[in-house]
N, C-alpha and C positions, 0 to 999 in steps of 0.2 A: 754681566756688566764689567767694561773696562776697567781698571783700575783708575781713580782719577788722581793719579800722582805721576811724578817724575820730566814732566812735561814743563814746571817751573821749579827755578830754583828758588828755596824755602826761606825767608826773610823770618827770625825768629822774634821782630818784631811786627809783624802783621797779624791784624784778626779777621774775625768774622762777627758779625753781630746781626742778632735778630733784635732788632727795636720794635718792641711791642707794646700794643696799648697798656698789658695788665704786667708783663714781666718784659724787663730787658737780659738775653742772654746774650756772653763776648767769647766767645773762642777763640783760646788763645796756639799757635802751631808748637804742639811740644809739648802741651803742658795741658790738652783738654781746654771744659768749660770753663773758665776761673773767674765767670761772672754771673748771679743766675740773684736777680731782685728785684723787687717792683719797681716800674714806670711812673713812681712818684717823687717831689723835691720839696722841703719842705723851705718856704721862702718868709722872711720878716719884711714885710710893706714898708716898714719905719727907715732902715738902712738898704734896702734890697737886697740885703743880701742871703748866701744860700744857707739853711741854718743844718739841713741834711737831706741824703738822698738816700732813696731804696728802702731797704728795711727799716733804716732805723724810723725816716719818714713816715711809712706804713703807720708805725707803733703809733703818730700825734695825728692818726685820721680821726678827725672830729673829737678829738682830745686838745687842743691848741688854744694858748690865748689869744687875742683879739691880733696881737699884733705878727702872729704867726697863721699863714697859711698852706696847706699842703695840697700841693698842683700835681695834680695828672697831667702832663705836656700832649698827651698823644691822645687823639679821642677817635671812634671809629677805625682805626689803625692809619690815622693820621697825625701829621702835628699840629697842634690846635695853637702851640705857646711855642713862637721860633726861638725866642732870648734863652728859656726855661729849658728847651731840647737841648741847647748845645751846650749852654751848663750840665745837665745831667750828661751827658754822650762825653765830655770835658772829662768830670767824675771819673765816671764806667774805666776810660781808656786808659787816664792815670792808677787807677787800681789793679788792672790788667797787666800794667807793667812795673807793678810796685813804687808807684807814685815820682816814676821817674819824669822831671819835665820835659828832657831835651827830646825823650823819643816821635818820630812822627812817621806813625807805620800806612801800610796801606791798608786801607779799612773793605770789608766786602759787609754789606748791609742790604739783609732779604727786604722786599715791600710788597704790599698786596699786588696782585696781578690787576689791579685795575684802577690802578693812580693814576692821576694829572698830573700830564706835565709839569705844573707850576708846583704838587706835592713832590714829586721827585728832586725840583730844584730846591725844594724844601730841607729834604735829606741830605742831600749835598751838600747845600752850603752849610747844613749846619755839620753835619762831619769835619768838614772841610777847617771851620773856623774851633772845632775842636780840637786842633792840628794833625790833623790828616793828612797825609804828604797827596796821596789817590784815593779818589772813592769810589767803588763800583756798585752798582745796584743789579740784585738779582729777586724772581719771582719765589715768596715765600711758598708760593706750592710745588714749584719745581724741588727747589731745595728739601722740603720736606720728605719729597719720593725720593731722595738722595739719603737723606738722610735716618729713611724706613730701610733702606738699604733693595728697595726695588731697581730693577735691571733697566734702568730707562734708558740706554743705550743700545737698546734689544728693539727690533722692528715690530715691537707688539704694543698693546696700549696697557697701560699703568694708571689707574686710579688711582687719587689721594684728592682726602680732605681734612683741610687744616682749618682744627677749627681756635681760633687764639682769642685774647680778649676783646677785639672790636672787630674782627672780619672776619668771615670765617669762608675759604678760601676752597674750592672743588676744581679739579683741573686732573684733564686726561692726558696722558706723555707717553710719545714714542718715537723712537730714532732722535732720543736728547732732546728733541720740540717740544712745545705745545701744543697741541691738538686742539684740545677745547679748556677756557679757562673760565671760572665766575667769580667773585667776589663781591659778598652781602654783607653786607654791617648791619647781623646780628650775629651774635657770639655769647663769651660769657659776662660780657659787662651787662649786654640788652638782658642776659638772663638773672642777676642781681637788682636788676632794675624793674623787671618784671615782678619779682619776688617782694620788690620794696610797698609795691605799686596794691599788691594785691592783699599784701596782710593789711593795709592803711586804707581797703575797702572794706575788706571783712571784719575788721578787728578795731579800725581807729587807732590802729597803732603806729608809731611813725620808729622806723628802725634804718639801720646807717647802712652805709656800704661793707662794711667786714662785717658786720653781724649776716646779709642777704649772703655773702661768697659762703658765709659758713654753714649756714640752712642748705644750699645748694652742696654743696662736698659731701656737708651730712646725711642727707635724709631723700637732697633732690632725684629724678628718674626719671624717663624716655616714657617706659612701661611700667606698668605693677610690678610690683615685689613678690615674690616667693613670700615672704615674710614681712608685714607690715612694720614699720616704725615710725618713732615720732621724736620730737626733739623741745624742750623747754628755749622758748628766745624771750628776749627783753629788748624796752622798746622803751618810746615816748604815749600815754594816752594822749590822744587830742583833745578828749570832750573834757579832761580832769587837769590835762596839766601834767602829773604826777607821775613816776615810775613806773612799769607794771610787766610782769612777766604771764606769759600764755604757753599754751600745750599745742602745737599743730602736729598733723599728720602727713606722712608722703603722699598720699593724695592730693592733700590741697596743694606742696609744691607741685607735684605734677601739672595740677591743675595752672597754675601761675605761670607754668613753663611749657604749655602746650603749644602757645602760639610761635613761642623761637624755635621750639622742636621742629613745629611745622614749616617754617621758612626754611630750614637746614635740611629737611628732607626735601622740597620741592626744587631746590636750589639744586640738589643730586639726582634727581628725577629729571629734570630742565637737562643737565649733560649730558644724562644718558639716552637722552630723544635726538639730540644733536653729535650725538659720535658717531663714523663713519660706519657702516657695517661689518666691516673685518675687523674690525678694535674693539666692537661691542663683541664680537664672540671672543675675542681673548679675558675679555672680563668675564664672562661665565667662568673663564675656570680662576682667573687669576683674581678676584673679585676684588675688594676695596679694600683699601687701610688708611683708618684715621689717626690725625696727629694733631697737636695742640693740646692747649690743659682741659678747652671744652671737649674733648673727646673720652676725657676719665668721666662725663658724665654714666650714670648707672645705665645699663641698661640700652644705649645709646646704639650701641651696635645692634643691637638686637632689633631696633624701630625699624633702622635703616634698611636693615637683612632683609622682615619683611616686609618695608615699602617697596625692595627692590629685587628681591627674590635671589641675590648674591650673595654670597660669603662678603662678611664685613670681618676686619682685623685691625687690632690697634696695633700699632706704629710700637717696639720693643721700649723706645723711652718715650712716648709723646711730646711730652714738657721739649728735650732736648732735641729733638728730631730736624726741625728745621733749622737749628744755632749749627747739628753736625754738619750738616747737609750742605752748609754755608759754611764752612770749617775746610770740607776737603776742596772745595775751590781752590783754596789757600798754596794746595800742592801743583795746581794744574793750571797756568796761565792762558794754555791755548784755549781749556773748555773753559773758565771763566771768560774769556773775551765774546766765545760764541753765545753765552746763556744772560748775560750782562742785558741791563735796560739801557736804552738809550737815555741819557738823564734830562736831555736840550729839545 
């Protein structure tokens, strides 16, 4: 792989930014990731105005009084909330540059491979009214194989699946293309939602979003365990009203996560029937590598490996793969113009 530098000159005010459903991260040139927090804002109805974003928001999920509420802007890895994205993306970029206002850099912002047109104009503009001087949009799977540090400027084919909070993204690259791309909106939100869905059949228990992400990190898996475990959660009873804490097993998650499992293998199954034949034999040796935070799930490699008889390998940072990936664009103007989405 070429080096993807020196081809533009370095604006050390310009990012990168992976806007994502569950986490937004900003790459900053010179200085690494200097932004890495959830895709939440927490808004007061009463004034409109923004009361916090990111972490600190996270901490009032379903902890808030009436006159506060904490909005996810992005759903499916799109933008659900236009006003609410460009406040937070406003946020993000002032932090990035130590809350300076005059800065207005050129923004590079990865998006699923298979957005509309009018989601694209989505992104834009709201970059754009973030004060963004330029805004380029590139394909989060390509970036991610950029940022696995796979040789995708190499005449061979390159797997990667990124799997992030609402899309989770398969796509095969070679000679800097895309070969073949999918994008499914099921990930890791559909997998907390799963989870919610399923203790509140079995159990009548009604439990929140960071309670499900935490059952899932904790205990969730692809496959069986070597070693069984279990995890005490807390919840709402429905039939009581009243508080009540339960004992599950990684089974039953498994059990609750079976069906996203399955769409994320078929989804890789699906590419791999559709890639050319000389690209499928580079994948025998050169097999796959996943990135996103849904690819820390347990075990995950190991389903795919054998749905598909490949070496599967995760991505050295997951979390940060696709924000790097979108980072070294920043040094290379000519291959950012080639890999760039058309936004119009």
């Amino acid at each position: 792989m070429r080096s993807l530098g020196s081809a533009m000159h370095t604006f050390s005010h310009d990012l990168a930014i992976d806007l994502g459903t569950a986490n937004s991260l900003v790459y900053s040139e010179g200085k690494g990731v200097v932004v890495n927090e959830p895709s939440i804002v927490a808004l007061n109805t009463i004034t409109h105005q923004v009361e916090a974003v990111g972490l600190e928001a996270k901490e009032m999920l379903g902890r808030t009084p009436q006159n506060i509420v904490a909005v996810r802007p992005l759903r499916k890895g799109v933008i659900a909330d236009f006003k609410v994205t460009e406040k937070m993306l406003a946020h993000f970029i002032q932090k990035a540059h130590g809350r300076k206002f005059f800065v207005h850099p050129r923004i590079v912002v990865s998006v699923p491979s298979e957005i509309t047109q009018v989601e694209k104009r989505a992104v834009t503009d709201s970059a754009s009214r973030a004060r963004a001087s330029e805004v380029y949009l590139v394909d989060q799977a390509m970036m991610a194989a950029i940022g696995a540090g796979l040789p995708v400027m190499e005449p061979a084919g390159n797997m990667v699946v990124d799997i992030g909070g609402g899309t989770t993204d398969v796509a095969v690259i070679s000679l800097a293309g895309v070969v073949y791309s999918k994008s499914v909106r099921v990930a890791g939100d559909e997998m907390d939602e799963s989870i919610i869905r399923y203790i509140k059949q079995k159990y009548n228990l009604l439990i929140g979003e960071r309670m499900a992400e935490q059952i899932k990190i904790q205990i969730g898996s692809a496959c069986p365990l070597e070693q069984p475990i279990e995890m005490e959660i807390r919840g709402r009873n429905l039939m009581q009203g009243v508080p009540q804490s339960i004992i599950i097993k990684d089974s039953e998650v498994r059990e609750a996560l079976s069906d996203c499992v399955g769409l994320i293998v078929h989804a890789v199954r699906s590419a791999l029937e559709k890639v050319p034949p000389e690209l499928s034999a580079d994948l025998v040796d050169r097999g796959i590598v996943m990135a996103g935070g849904g690819a820390l799930l347990r075990n995950l490699d190991k389903k795919l490996s054998e749905e598909t008889q490949l070496p599967v390998m995760l991505a050295e940072d997951p979390l940060c793969a696709v924000v790097l990936g979108t980072g070294k664009l920043l040094k290379d103007f000519k291959f950012l113009k080639k890999v760039s989405l058309d936004a119009y």
